[in-house]
C-alpha positions in Angstrom: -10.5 4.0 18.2 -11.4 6.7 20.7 -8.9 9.1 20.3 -6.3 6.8 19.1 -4.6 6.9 15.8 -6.3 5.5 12.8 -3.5 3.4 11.0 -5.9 2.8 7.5 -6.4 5.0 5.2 -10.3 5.8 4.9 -11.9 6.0 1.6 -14.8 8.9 1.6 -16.9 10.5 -0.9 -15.5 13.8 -1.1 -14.0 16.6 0.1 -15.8 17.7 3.5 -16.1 14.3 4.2 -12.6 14.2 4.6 -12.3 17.7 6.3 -14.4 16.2 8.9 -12.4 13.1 9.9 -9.8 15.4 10.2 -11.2 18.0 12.1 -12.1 15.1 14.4 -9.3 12.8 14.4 -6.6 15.2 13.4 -4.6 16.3 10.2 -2.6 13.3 10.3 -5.3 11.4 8.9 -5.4 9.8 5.8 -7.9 10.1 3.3 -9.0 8.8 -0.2 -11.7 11.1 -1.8 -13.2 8.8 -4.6 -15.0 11.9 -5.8 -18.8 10.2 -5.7 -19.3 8.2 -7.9 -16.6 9.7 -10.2 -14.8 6.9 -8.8 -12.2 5.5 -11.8 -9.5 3.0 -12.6 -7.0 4.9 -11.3 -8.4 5.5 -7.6 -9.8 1.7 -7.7 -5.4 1.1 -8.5 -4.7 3.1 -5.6 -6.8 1.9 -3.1 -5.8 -1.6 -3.7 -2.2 -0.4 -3.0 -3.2 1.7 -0.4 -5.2 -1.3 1.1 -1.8 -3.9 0.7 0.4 -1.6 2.4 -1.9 0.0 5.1 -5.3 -1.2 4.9 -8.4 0.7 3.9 -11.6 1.2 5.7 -14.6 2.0 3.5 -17.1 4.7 4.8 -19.3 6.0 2.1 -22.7 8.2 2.7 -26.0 5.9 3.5 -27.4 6.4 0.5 -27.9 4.9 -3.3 -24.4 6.3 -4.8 -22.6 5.3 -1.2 -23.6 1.9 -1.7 -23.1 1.6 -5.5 -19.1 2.8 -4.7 -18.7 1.1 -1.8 -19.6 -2.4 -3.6 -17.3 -1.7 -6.5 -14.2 -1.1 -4.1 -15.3 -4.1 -2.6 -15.8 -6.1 -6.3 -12.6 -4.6 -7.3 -10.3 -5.7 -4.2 -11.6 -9.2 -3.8 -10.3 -9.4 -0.9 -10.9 -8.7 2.7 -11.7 -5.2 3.6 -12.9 -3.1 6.6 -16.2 -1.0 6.3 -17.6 2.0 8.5 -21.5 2.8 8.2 -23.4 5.3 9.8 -27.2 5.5 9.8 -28.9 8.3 8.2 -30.8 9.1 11.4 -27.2 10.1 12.5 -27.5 12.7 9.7 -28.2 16.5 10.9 -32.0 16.7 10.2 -31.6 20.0 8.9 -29.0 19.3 6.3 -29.9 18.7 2.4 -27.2 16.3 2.2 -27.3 13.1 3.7 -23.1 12.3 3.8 -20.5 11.3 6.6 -19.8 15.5 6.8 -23.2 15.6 7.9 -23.4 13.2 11.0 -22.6 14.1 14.2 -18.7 13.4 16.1 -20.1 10.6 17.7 -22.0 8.7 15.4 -18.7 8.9 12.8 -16.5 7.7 16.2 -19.1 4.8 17.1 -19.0 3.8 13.2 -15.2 3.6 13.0 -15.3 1.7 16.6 -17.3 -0.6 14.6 -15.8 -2.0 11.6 -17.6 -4.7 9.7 -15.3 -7.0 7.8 -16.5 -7.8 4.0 -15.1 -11.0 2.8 -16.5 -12.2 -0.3 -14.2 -15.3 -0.8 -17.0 -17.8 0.8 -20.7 -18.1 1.2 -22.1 -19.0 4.3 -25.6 -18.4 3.6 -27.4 -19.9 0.6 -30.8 -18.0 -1.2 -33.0 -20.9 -0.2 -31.9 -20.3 3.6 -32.4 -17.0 3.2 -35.8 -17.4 1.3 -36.5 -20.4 3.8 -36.2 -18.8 7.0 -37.8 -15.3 5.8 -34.8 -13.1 6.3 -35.7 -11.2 2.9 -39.2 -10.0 4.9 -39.1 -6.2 5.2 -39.1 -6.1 8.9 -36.8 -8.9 9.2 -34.6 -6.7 6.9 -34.9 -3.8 8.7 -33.9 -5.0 12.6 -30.7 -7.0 10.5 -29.9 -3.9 9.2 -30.7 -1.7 12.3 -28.2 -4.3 14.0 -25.0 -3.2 11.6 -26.1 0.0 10.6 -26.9 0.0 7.3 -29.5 1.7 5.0 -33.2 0.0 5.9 -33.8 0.4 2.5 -31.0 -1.7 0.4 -32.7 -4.7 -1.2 -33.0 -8.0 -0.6 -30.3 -9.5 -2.9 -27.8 -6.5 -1.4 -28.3 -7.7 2.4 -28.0 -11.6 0.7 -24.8 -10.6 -0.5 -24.0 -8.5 2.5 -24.2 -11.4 5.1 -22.6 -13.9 3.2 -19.7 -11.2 3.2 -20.1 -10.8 7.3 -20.2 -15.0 7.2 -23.6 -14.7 8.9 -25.1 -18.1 8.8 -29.3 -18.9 9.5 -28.8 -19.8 13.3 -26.5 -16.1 13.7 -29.2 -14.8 11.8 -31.6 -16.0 14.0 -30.2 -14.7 17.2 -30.2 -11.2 15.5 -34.1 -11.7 14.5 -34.9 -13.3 17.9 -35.7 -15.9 17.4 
C-alpha cells in the first residue's frame, strides 16, 4: 500500500490515531474511532456495514484494551476480516502511550503492507497439537509472535485461537519455529 490508496475503512482506537493515518496517507482516509474500549452496539452495527460494503482493517494499539476490542470486532463480524499490528518496540520510547499515534510512519506503512486475515469459520490446529508440539512454550510463543507482529505477551489460549484464525497448521508452525 505504499502510497496507494487505502480502499477499507480502518477501525482505530481514537482520535490521534486517526489524525495520524491521515496525516500519512491523506484526508481521504477513512476511519472508525471505536473510542477504546467504549466500543458499543452501535459502532459494532456499523462496522459490520462498513465491512459488507468496503471492508475493514482492524488496527488497534499492542496492548491489553487493543486486543480485548480487536477480538470482539472480530467475535462480532464472524466473518473474515483484515487486521494491521504493530509491535510496541515500534512505539516512540519516549511516549506514555503505547498506541498506533505513537509509532513511527514506517512501522504503521509496513503494518498495513501486512495484513493478516482472521477467519474464525474453521480450525486448523487442535489444543493437543498445540500442547503436543510445544507451541504454547514461552519462547516458542514469542518467535510466532515476533513472526506476525503481535504482543509477546498475549497468552497461550489467545495465540491458540489466533492461528487457528491464520489456518496455521503444526507443520506451518514448524517452519516458523524452525524446526
Amino acid at each position: 500500500m505504499n502510497g496507494a490508496k487505502i480502499k477499507q475503512i480502518i477501525i482505530v482506537e481514537g482520535k490521534t490515531d486517526t489524525q495520524k493515518l491521515k496525516n500519512i496517507y491523506g484526508e481521504d482516509l477513512k476511519t472508525i474511532e471505536t473510542q477504546g474500549l467504549s466500543l458499543n452496539q452501535q459502532t459494532l452495527e456499523f462496522i459490520k456495514k462498513a465491512n459488507q460494503q468496503t471492508g475493514v482493517i482492524i488496527f488497534t494499539d499492542p496492548d491489553g484494551p487493543g486486543k480485548k476490542i480487536r477480538e470482539q470486532i472480530i467475535g462480532f463480524l464472524g466473518t473474515k476480516v483484515a487486521n494491521a499490528f504493530i509491535e510496541k518496540t515500534a512505539i516512540d520510547s519516549s511516549s506514555k502511550k503505547i498506541g498506533i499515534a505513537e509509532a513511527s510512519e514506517a512501522a504503521i506503512k509496513q503494518a498495513l503492507n501486512d495484513l493478516i486475515i482472521f477467519d474464525q469459520s474453521k480450525e486448523s490446529l487442535s489444543w493437543s497439537e498445540y500442547l503436543n508440539n510445544d507451541f504454547y512454550l514461552k519462547n516458542n510463543r514469542m518467535v510466532i509472535c515476533k513472526k506476525y507482529g503481535w504482543n509477546e505477551q498475549i497468552s497461550s489460549k489467545t495465540l491458540f485461537k489466533w492461528l487457528n484464525w491464520i489456518s496455521l497448521n503444526v507443520e506451518d508452525i514448524k517452519a516458523i519455529l524452525g524446526e
